[in-house]
N, C-alpha and C positions, 0 to 999 in steps of 0.2 A: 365444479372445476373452473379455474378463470380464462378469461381468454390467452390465446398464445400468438406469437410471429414468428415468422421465421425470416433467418439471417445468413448470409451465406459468406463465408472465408474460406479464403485460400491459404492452403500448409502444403510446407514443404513435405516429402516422401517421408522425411525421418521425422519431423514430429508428427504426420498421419499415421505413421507404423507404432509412434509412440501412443498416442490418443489411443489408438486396436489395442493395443497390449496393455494398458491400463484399463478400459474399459472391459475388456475380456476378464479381466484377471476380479474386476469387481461383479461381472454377473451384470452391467449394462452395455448399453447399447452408445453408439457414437455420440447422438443427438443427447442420450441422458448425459451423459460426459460434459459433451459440448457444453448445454445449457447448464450445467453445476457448475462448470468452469468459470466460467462467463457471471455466473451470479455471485462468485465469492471475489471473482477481481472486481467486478464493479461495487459488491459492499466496501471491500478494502480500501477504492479511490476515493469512494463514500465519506467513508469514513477520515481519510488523509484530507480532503478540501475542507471538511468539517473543521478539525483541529488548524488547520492553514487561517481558514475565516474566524476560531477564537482572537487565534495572533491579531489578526490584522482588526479585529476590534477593540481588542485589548490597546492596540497601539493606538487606534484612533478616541478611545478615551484617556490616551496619556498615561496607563498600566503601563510603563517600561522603565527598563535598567537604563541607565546611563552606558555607554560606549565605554567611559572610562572609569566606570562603575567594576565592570567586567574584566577590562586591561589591569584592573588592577587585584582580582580576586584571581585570575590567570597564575599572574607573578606570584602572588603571594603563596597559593598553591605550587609550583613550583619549586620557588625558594623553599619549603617547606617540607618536599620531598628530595631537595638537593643537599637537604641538614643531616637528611636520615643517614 
């Protein structure tokens, strides 16, 4: 088993009543909740700074569209659905 910490937050009455009643309702416990919570938002950020830091790589190898590269794929897309 690996090691563990504990972290302590404060919730409001209604999302503690919420946290009870979805934990209840799964057959866990606050703290199982808690920490499940807690592990998929933080994959999720994880995972968002990751794809952020592709961009900003991409961009500092010079990978990018033109400004008006785009302004003009925008319009033409538009005009394009204002023919239909």
């Amino acid at each position: 088993m690996s090691k563990t910490a504990v972290i302590t937050a404060r919730l409001d009455e209604e999302t503690m009543a919420l946290v009870d009643k979805v934990a209840k309702a799964q057959g866990r416990s606050r703290a199982w909740f808690a920490a499940h919570a807690i592990q998929r938002a933080a994959e999720k950020e994880a995972d968002f700074l990751a794809f952020v830091q592709e961009g900003i790589d991409a961009a500092d190898r010079g990978d990018v569209i033109p400004h008006e590269d785009i302004v003009a794929r925008v319009r033409a897309r538009r005009a394009a659905k204002s023919a239909h």
